[in-house]
C-alpha positions in Angstrom: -23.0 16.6 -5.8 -19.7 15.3 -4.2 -19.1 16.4 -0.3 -16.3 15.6 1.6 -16.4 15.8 5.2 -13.6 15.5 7.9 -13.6 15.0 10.8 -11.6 13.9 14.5 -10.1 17.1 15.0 -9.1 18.6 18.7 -6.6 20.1 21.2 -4.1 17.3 22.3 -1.1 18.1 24.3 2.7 17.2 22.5 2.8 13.4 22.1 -0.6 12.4 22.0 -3.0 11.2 19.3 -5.5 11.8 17.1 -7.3 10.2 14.3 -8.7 12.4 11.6 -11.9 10.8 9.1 -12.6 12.5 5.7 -15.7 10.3 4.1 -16.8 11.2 0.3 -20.8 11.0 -0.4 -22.4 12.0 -2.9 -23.3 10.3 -6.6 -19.8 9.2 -8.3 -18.3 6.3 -10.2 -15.3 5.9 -7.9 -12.8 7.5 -5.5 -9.0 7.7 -7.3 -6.4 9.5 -5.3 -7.1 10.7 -1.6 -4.8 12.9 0.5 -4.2 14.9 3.5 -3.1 18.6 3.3 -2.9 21.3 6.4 -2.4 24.6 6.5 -1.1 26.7 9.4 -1.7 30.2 10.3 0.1 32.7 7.5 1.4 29.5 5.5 0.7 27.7 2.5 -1.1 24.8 2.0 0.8 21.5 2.3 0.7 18.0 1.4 0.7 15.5 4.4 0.3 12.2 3.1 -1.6 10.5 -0.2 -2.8 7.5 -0.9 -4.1 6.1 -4.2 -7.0 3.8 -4.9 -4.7 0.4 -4.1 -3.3 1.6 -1.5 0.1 3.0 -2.1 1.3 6.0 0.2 3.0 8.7 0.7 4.1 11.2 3.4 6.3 14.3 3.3 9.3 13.9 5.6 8.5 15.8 9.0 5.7 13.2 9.9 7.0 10.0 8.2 6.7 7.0 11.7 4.3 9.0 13.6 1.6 9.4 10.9 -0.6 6.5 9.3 -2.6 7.4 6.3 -5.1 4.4 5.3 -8.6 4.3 3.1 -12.0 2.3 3.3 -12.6 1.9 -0.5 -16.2 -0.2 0.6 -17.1 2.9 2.6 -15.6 5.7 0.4 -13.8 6.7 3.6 -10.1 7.8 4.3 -8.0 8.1 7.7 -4.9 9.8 8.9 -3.6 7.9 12.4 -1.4 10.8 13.6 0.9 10.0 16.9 3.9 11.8 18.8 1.9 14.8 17.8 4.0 18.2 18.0 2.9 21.8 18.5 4.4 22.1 14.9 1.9 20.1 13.8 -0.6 22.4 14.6 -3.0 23.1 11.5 -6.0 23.0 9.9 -6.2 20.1 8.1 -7.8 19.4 4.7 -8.8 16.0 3.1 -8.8 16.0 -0.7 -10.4 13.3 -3.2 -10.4 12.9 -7.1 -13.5 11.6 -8.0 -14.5 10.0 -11.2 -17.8 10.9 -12.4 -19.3 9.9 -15.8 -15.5 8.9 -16.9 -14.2 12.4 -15.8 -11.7 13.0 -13.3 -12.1 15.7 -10.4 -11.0 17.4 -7.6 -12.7 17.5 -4.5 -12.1 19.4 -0.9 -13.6 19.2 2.5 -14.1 22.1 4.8 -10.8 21.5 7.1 -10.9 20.7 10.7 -8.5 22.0 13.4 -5.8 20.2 14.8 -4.1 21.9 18.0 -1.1 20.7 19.5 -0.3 22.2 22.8 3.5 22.3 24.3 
């Protein structure tokens, strides 16, 4: 069974940091694309950033030069380096994996953690 779990979530005030983790266990073959989605309160679900398995990104335009999105492959482990952090940023935010199993490709979730960025 495939988990992923996030984590690095908090309250920061406008213009700080934080540094979310989202680590994939479980019993796979390998780890393909990785991303970052968040959702805020009444809205839909939104991509943030992707990364694929050698490392080529890509970030929607509202956090593109205060966002870093990077991946362990040895460790099965992905990162999003989020700076100048605004109150708009404010969501829960979800890590997402496809994960090859057997030669088949699927899609994983983790449980969201909560990002709060007070004004």
């Amino acid at each position: 069974q495939v988990q992923l779990v996030e984590s690095g979530g908090g309250l920061v005030q406008a213009g700080g940091s934080l540094r979310l983790s989202c680590v994939v266990s479980g019993r796979f073959d390998s780890v393909d694309f990785m991303g970052w989605y968040r959702q805020a309160p009444g809205k839909q679900r939104d991509s943030v950033a992707a990364i694929n398995s050698v490392g080529i990104t890509n970030y929607v335009d509202s956090v593109k030069g205060r966002f870093t999105i990077s991946r362990d492959n040895a460790k099965n482990a992905m990162y999003l380096q989020m700076n100048s952090l605004k109150p708009e940023d404010t969501a829960v935010y979800f890590c997402a994996a496809t994960v090859v199993i057997g030669g088949y490709e699927d899609d994983y979730w983790g449980q969201g953690t909560q990002v709060t960025v007070s004004s």
